[in-house]
CHARMM internal coordinates of N, CA and C (Angstrom, degrees):
IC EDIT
DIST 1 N 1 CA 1.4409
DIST 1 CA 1 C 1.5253
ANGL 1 N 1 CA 1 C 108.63
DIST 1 C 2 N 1.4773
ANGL 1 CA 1 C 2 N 105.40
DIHE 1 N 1 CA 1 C 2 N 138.86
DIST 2 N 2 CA 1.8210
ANGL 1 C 2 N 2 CA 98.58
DIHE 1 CA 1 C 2 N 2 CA 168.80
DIST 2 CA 2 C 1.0352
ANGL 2 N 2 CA 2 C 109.91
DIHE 1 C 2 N 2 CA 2 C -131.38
DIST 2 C 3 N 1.1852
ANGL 2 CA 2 C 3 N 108.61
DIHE 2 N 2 CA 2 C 3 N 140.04
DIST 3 N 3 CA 1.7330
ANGL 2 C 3 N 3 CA 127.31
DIHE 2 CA 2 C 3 N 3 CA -170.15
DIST 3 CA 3 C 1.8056
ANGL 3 N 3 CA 3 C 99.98
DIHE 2 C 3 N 3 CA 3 C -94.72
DIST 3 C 4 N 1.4395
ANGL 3 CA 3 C 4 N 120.54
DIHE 3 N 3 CA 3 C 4 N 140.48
DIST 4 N 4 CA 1.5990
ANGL 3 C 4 N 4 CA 116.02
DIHE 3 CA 3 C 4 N 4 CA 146.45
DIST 4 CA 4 C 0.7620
ANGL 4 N 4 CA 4 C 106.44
DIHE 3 C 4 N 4 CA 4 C -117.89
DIST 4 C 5 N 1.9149
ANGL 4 CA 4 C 5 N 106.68
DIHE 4 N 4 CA 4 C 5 N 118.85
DIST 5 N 5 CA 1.0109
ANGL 4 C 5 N 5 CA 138.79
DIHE 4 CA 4 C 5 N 5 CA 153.81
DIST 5 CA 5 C 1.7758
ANGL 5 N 5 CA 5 C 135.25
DIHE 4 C 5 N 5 CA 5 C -97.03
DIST 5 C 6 N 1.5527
ANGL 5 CA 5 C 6 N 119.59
DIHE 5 N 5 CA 5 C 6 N 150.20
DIST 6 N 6 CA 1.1730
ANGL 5 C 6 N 6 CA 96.19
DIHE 5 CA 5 C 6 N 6 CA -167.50
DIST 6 CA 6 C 1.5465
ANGL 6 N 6 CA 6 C 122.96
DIHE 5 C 6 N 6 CA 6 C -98.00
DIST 6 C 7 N 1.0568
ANGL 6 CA 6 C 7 N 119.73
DIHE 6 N 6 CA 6 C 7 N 89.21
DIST 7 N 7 CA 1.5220
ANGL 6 C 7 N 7 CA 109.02
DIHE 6 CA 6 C 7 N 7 CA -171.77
DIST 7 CA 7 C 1.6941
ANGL 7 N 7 CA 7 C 143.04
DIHE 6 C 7 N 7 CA 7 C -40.91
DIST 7 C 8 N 1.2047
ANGL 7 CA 7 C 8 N 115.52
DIHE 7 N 7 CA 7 C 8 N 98.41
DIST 8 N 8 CA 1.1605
ANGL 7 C 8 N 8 CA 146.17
DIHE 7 CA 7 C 8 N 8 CA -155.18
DIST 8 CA 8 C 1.8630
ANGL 8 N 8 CA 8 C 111.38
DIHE 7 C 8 N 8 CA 8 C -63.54
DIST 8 C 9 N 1.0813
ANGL 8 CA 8 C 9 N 93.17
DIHE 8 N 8 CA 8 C 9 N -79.87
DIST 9 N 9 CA 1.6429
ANGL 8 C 9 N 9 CA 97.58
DIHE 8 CA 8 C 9 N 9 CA 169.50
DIST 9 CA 9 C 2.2608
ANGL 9 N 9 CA 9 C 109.15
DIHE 8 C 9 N 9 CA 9 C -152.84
DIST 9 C 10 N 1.0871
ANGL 9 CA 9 C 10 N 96.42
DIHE 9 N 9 CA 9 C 10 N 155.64
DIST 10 N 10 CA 1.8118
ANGL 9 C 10 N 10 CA 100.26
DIHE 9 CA 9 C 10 N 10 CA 174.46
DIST 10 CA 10 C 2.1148
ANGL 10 N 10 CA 10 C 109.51
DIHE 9 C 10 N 10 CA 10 C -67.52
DIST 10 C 11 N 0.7882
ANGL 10 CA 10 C 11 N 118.23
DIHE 10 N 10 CA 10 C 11 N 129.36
DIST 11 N 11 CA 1.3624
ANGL 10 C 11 N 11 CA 125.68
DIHE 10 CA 10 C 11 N 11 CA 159.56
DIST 11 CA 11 C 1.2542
ANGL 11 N 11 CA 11 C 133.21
DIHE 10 C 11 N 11 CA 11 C -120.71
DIST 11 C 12 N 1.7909
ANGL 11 CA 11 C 12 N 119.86
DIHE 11 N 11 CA 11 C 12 N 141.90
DIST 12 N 12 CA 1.6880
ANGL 11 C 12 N 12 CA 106.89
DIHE 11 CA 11 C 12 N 12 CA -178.33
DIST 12 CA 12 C 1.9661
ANGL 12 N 12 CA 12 C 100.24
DIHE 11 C 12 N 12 CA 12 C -101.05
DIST 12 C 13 N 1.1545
ANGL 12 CA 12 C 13 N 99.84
DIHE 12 N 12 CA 12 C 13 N 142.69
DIST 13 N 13 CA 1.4266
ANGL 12 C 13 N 13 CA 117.83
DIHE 12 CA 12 C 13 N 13 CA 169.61
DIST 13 CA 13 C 1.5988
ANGL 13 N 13 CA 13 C 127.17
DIHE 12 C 13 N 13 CA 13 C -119.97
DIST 13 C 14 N 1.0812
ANGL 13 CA 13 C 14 N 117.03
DIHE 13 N 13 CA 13 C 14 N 121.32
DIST 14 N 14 CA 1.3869
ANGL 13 C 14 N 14 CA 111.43
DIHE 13 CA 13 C 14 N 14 CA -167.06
DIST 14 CA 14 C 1.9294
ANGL 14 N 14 CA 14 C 97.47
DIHE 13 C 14 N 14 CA 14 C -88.81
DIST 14 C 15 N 1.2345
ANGL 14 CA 14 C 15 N 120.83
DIHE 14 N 14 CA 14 C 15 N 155.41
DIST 15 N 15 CA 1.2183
ANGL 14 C 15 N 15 CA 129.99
DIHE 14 CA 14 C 15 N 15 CA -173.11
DIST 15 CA 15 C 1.7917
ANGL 15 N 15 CA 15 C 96.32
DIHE 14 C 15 N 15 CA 15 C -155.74
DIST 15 C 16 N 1.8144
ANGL 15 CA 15 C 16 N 118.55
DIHE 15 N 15 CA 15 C 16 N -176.71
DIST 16 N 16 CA 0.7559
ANGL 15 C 16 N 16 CA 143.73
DIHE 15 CA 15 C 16 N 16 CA 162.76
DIST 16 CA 16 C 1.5534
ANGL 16 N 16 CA 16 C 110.95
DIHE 15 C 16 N 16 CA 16 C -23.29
DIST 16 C 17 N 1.6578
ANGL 16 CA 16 C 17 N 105.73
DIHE 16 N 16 CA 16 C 17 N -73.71
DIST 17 N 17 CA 1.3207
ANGL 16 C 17 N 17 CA 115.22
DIHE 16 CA 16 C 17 N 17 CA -169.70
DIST 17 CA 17 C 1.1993
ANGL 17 N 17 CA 17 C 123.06
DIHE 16 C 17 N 17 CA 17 C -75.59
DIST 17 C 18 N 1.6692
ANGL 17 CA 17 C 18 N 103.14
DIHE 17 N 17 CA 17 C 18 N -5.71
DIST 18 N 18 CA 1.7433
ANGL 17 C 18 N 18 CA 100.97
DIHE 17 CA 17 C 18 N 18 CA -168.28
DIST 18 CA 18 C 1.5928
ANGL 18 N 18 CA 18 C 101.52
DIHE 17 C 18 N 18 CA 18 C 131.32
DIST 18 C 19 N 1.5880
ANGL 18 CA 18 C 19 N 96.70
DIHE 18 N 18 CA 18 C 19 N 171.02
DIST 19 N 19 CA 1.6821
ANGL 18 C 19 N 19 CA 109.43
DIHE 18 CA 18 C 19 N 19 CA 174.33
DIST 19 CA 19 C 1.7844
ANGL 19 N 19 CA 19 C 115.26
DIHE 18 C 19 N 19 CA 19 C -61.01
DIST 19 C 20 N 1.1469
ANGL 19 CA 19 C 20 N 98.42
DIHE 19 N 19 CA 19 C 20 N 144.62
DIST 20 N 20 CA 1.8131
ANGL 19 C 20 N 20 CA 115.72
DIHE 19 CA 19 C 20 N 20 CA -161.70
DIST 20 CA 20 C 1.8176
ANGL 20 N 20 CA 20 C 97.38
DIHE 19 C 20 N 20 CA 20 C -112.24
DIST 20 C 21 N 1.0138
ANGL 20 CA 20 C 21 N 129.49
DIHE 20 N 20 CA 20 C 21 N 122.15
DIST 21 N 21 CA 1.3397
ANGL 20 C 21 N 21 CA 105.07
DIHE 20 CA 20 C 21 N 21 CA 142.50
DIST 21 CA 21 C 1.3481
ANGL 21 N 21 CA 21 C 111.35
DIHE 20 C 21 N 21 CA 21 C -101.95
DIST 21 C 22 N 1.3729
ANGL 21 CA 21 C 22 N 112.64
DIHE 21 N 21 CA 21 C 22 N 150.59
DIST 22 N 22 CA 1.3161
ANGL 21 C 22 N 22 CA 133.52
DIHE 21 CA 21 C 22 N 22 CA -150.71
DIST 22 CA 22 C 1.4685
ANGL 22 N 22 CA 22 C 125.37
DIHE 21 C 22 N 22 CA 22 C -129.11
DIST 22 C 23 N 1.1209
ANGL 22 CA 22 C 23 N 152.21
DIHE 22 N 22 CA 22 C 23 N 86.89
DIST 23 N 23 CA 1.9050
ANGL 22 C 23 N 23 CA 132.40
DIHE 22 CA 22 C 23 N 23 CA -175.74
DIST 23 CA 23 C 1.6276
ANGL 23 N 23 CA 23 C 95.32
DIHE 22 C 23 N 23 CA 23 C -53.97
DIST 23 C 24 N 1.4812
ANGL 23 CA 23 C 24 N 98.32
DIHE 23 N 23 CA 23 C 24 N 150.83
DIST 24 N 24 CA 1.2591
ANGL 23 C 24 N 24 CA 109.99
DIHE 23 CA 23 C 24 N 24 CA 162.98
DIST 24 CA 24 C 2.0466
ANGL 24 N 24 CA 24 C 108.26
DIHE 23 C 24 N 24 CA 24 C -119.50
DIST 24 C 25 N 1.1633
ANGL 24 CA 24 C 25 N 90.88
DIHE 24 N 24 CA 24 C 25 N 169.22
DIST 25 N 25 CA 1.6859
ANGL 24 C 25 N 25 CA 106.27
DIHE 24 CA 24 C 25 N 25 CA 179.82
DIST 25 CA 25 C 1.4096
ANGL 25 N 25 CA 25 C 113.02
DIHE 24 C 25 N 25 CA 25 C -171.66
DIST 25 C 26 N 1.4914
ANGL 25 CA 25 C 26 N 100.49
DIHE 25 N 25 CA 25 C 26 N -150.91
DIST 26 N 26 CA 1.6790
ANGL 25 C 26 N 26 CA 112.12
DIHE 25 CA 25 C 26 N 26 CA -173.32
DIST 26 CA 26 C 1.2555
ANGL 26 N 26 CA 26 C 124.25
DIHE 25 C 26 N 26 CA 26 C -162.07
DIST 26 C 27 N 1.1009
ANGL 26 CA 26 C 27 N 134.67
DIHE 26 N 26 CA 26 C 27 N 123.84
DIST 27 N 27 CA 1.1696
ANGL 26 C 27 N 27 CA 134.77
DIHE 26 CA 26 C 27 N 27 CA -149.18
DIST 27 CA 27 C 1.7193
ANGL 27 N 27 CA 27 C 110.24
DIHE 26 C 27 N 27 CA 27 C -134.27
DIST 27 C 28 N 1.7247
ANGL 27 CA 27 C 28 N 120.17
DIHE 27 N 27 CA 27 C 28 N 153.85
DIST 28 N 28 CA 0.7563
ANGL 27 C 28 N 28 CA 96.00
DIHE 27 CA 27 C 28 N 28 CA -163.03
DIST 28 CA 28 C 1.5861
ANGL 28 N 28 CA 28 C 101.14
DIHE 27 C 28 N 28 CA 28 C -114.31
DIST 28 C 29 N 1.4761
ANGL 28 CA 28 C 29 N 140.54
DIHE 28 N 28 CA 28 C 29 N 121.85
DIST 29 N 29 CA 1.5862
ANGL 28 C 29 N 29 CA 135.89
DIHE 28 CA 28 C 29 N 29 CA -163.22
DIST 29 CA 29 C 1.4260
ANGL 29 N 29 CA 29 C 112.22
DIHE 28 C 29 N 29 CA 29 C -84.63
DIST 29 C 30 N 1.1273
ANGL 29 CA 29 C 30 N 134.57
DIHE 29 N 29 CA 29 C 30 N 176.78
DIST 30 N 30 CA 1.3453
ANGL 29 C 30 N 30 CA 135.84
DIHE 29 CA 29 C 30 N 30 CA 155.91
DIST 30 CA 30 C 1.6275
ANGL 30 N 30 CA 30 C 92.81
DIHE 29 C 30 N 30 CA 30 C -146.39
DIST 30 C 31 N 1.3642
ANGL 30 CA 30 C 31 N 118.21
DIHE 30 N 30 CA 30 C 31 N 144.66
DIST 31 N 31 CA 1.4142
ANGL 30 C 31 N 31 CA 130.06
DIHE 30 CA 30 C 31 N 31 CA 154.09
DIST 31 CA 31 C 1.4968
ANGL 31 N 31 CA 31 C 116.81
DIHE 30 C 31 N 31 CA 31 C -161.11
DIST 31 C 32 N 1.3734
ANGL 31 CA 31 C 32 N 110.35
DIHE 31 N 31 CA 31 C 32 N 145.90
DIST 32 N 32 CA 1.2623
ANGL 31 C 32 N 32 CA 111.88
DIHE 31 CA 31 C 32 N 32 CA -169.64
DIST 32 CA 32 C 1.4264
ANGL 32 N 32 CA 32 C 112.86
DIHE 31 C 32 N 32 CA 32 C 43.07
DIST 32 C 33 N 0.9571
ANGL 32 CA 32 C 33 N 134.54
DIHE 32 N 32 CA 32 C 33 N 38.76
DIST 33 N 33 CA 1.5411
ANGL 32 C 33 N 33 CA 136.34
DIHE 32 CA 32 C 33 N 33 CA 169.58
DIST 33 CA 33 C 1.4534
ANGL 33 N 33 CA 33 C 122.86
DIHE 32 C 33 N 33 CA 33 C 91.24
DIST 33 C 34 N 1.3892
ANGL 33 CA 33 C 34 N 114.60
DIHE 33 N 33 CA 33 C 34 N -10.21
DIST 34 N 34 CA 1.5103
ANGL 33 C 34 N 34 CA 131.87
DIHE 33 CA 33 C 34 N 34 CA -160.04
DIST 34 CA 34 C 1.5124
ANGL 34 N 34 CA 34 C 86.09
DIHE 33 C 34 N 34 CA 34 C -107.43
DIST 34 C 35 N 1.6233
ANGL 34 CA 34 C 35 N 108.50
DIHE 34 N 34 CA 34 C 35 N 138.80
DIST 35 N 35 CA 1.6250
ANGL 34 C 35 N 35 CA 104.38
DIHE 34 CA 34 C 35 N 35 CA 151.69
DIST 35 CA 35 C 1.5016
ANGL 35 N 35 CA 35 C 113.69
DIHE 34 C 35 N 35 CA 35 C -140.22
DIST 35 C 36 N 1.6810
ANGL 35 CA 35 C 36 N 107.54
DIHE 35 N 35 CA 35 C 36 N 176.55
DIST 36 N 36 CA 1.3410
ANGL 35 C 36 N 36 CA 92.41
DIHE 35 CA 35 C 36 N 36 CA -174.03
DIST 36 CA 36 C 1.5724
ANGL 36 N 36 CA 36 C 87.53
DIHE 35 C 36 N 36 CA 36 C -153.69
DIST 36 C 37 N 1.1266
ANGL 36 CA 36 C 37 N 132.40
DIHE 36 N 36 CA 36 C 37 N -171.67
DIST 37 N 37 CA 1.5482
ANGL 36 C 37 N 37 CA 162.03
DIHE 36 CA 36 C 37 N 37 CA 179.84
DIST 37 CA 37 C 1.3922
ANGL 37 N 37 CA 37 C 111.34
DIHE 36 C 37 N 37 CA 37 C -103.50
DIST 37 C 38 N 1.1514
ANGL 37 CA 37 C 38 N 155.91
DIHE 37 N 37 CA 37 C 38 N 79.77
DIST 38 N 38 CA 1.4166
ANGL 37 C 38 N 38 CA 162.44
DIHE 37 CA 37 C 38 N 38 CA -171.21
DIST 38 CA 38 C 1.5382
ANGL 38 N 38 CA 38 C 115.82
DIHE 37 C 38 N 38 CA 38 C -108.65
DIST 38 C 39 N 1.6342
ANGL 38 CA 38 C 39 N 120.27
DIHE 38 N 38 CA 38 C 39 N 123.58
DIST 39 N 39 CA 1.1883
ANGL 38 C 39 N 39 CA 114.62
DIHE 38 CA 38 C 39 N 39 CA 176.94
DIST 39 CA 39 C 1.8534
ANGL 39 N 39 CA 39 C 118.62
DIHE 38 C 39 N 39 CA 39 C -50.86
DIST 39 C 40 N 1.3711
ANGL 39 CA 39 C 40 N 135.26
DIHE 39 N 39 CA 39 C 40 N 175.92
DIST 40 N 40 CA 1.2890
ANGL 39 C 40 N 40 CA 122.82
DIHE 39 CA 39 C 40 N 40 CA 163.78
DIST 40 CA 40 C 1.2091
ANGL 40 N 40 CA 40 C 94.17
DIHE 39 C 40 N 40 CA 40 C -152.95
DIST 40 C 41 N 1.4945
ANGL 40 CA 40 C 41 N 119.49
DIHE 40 N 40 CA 40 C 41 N 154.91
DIST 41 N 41 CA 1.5203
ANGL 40 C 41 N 41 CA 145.25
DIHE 40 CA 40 C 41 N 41 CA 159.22
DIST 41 CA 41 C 1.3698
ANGL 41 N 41 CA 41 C 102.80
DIHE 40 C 41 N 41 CA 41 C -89.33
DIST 41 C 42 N 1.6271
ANGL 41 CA 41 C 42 N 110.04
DIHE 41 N 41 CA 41 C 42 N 120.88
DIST 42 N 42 CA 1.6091
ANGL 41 C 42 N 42 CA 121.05
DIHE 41 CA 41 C 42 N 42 CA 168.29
DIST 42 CA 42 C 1.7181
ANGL 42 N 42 CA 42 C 112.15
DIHE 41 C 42 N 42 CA 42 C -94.08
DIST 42 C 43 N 1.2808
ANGL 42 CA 42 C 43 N 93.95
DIHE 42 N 42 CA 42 C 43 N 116.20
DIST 43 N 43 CA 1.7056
ANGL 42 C 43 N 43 CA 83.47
DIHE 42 CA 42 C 43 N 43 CA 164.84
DIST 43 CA 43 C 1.5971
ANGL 43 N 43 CA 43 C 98.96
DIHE 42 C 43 N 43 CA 43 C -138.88
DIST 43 C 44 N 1.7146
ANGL 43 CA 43 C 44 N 107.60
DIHE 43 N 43 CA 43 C 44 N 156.87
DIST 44 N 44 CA 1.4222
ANGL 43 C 44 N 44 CA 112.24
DIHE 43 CA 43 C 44 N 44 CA -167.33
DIST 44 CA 44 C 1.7082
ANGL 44 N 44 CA 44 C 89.37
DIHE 43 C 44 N 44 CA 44 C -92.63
DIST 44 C 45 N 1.0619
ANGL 44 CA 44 C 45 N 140.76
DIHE 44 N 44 CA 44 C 45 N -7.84
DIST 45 N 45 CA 1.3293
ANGL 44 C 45 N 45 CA 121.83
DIHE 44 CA 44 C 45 N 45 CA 169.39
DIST 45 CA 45 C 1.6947
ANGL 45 N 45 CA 45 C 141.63
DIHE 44 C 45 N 45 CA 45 C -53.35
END
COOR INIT
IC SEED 1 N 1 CA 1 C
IC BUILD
């Protein structure tokens, strides 16, 4: 599946393996009937 999303700004994230750089954005959810606007971390992995 591919999403377009709009890429917002680059971010570093530290994880398990180490520092990430990351796109950030925003996306919009629906569940159970409720939705909202939520930031997201893009990675092509």
């Amino acid at each position: 599946m591919n999403l377009t999303l709009l890429l917002l700004e680059k971010t570093v994230v530290k994880t398990g393996s180490g520092k990430l750089g990351l796109d950030r954005s925003r996306a919009w959810i629906e569940i159970m009937g409720k939705s909202d606007i939520v930031p997201v971390l893009v990675s092509n992995s």
